[in-house]
C-alpha angles and dihedrals in degrees: 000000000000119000140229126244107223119208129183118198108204101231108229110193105086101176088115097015091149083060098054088042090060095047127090115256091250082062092057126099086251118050122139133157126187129160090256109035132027111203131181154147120271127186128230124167133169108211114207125196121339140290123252083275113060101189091051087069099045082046093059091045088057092045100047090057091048085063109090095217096054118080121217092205101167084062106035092042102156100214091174119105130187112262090226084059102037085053089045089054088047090061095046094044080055102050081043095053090041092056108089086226096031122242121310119246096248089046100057089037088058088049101057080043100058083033082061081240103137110059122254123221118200086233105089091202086054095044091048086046094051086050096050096047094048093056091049090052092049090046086047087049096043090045084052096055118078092214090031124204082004092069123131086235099047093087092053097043088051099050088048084050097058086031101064094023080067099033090040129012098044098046086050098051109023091114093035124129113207078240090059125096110266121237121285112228129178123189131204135204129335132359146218124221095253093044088054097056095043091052079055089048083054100051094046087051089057105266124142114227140190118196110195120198110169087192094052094241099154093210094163095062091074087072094027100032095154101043095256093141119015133024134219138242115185122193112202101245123059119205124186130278103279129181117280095267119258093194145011117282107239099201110117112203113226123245086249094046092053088048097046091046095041086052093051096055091048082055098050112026129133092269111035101095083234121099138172127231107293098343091142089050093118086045123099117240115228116180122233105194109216121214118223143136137271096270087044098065097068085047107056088035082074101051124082116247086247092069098029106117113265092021109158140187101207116188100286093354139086119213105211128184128233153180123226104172136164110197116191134203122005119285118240094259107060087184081060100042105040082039089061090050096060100037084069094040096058085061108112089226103050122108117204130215134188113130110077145230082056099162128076121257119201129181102200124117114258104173094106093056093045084054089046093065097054127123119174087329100313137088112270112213091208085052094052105051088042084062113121078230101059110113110177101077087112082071125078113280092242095061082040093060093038091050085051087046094052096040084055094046092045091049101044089041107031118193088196123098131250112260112212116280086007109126121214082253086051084051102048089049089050096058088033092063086043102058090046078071107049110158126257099241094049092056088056085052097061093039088068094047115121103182099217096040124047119008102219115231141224110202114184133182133194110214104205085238095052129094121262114266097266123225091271087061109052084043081061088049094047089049093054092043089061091042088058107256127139118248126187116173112199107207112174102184089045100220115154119273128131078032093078095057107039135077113247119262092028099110133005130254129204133194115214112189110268130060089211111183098177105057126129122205103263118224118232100256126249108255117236105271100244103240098247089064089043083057101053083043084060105038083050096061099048100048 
């Protein structure tokens, strides 16, 4: 019997993308039948955050499960497995972690096969394309792995695998036709490693998926990161993880209340240029380092991040723009000079450093808690912030998940120099010490951090009778630079520093006219009292 080749075509326009969810396959952009090959549109979207109502969207999620055809996968998940299978993938997983290189693909694929673990359809064009599609998940999951098949969560992604092809995707399909309509699966809520490729096993067989996140955390990018496979539709509010709905909510918004609400959201949206206090809190900072001149600096440092040029609202992230600048030597005019300085220093959110080193140092090992962290061969925020070291809990959960983020960026993408004889791993262990010690004032300082308003700065400067910033230091500053604050380092005798740590292109420096190495930090002066003040001063002390 000859079989069919089967063949999915992600649709890509996800204006309506409930609608097309909703439509038979033959009512779809892409629909073709031949006698050899069937070939049509799926839908997979990944829907981030929540719409205007609220309850409208809880509601469609009820109703949705209330429709036969519609799989509510994330609720009705089947974990049991059958002890005669589970037995048969032990011995496998042992022949696989016995191979120096581990099983092939095809290999461990012929052998569930000839175990009975992957389940059979009576169609043969169904059975080759479950076949085909399984081995293209495991070699996904083996090219997303940095140690592959070898991986410490491939046995489990391989045992969930047998486990729902058998509890799901057979009892769906066992009386399907490749000209049939595919199963319809939603999914609500967070994931696991396993439940994501599977969702993926699902959407290469033909599926079409819905992934639903209310707080907009696009899980599902860490297996599809480039859209392959699924697409996004992002509404513009986020709301907290709530359980999968059991009933319709029965709250009608008033006409005022939609309005109000509606208004609120053109007013605030992304990309408005208006934004409301701390309406980007659950989002990650990523910096974006201007480069200006001298002159330029003391003008941008004025400006909120909102209206600083190439500010961005991604998906889940803010772009903020920032200054890192060393300026060496005094400029001509000391009134100038000493006048910018503290321009940036009135600033509430400024921090001000001059005695050095600034930084923590700390001797203790922390290579146990590095590989902690771990997962798969990267850092792991919720690992992070689970640590017994973690000393930031006190703060809100969102800067404690954007201080993890960053500590993981800075780590796998250090900004810092090699030293001689220091491995990258060397390297990674180092910043990652450091950021378990962030001082105190600096964590004020990002407490206060709105994205979009005030961009929080760092001023440092060097005192020619003070000690260099040591390598600590400038891993703090690299930190903060990612995290999107402003630095500027004042060094008036212009000797290299900072230089000797960083990569190359990663702040600017700027050279003002005069190598001065006598020169004492200058105070802001007092202004003159008006003399009606000086008046009431008086009056007050006499009576």
């Amino acid at each position: 019997m000859q079989t069919v080749t089967i063949e999915s075509v992600l649709e890509r326009d996800s204006y309506d993308w409930l609608q097309a969810f909703q439509d038979t396959a033959n009512a779809r952009t892409v629909y073709e039948v031949t006698a050899q090959h069937v070939r049509f549109s799926r839908i997979a979207v990944r829907i981030l955050g929540v719409p205007i109502e609220e309850d409208d969207y809880f509601n469609s999620l009820y109703t949705m499960s209330q429709n036969p055809n519609v799989h509510i996968l994330s609720e009705e998940l089947n974990k049991h497995i059958e002890q005669k299978d589970f037995q048969a993938l032990q011995t496998i997983l042992e022949q696989h972690q016995q191979s120096p290189k581990g099983l092939s693909i095809n290999r461990l694929i012929a052998m569930m096969y000839g175990h009975q673990l992957i389940p059979k359809h009576d169609d043969p064009s169904m059975n080759r394309h479950l076949q085909l599609v399984t081995m293209r998940v495991v070699e996904r999951f083996r090219d997303q792995q940095s140690l592959g098949l070898l991986a410490n969560d491939f046995r489990r992604f391989l045992i969930d695998m047998v486990k729902w092809l058998k509890n799901h995707w057979i009892q769906w399909t066992k009386a399907m036709k490749p000209t049939d309509d595919f199963p319809k699966v939603v999914w609500y809520g967070e994931t696991t490693i396993s439940q994501r490729y599977f969702l993926l096993l699902l959407m290469e067989l033909g599926c079409d998926v819905l992934i639903f996140h209310p707080s907009a955390i696009d899980e599902f990018a860490t297996v599809d990161p480039t859209d392959a496979f699924s697409v996004t539709h992002s509404y513009v509010s986020q709301t907290a993880l709530q359980p999968f709905p059991d009933k319709l909510r029965d709250r009608q918004a008033t006409v005022g209340y939609s309005s109000s609400q509606h208004f609120e959201h053109l007013m605030h949206d992304q990309h408005s240029g208006v934004y409301r206090p701390w309406q980007f809190k659950d989002h990650l900072p990523r910096s974006l380092t201007l480069r200006m001149t001298y002159d330029d600096i003391f003008i941008y440092a004025n400006e909120k991040a909102m209206v600083r040029p190439k500010f961005e609202v991604l998906r889940d992230e803010v772009i903020i723009p920032v200054i890192f600048a060393k300026i060496s030597g005094v400029s001509s005019s000391r009134e100038e000079y000493w006048g910018y300085m503290h321009q940036l220093l009135a600033s509430p959110q400024a921090v001000f450093v001059q005695a050095f080193p600034y930084a923590k140092t700390s001797r203790a090992n922390f290579h146990f808690h590095y590989k902690h962290c771990l997962v798969n061969g990267e850092l792991s925020t919720e690992r992070i912030m689970q640590s017994d070291w973690w000393q930031y809990d006190d703060l809100t959960l969102e800067l404690q998940s954007a201080i993890a983020h960053t500590i993981k960026t800075s780590c796998e993408q250090p900004m810092l120099k090699l030293q001689p004889n220091e491995s990258q791993y060397d390297l990674q262990l180092f910043i990652f010490k450091q950021m378990t010690m962030i001082p105190k004032d600096i964590l004020r300082l990002l407490q206060s951090f709105d994205y979009a308003q005030e961009v929080p700065k760092v001023v440092l400067y060097q005192a020619p009778q003070q000690p260099s910033l040591s390598r600590e230091d400038i891993a703090l500053l690299a930190f903060l630079n990612r995290f999107g604050v402003d630095i500027i380092f004042y060094n008036p005798t212009g000797k290299l520093d900072i230089e000797k740590h960083l990569l190359e292109d990663t702040f600017d420096g700027h050279r003002l006219e005069h190598m001065v190495f006598d020169l004492q930090f200058e105070e802001p002066k007092q202004q003159k009292a008006k003399p009606d003040k000086m008046i009431k001063k008086l009056f007050n002390r006499f009576f």
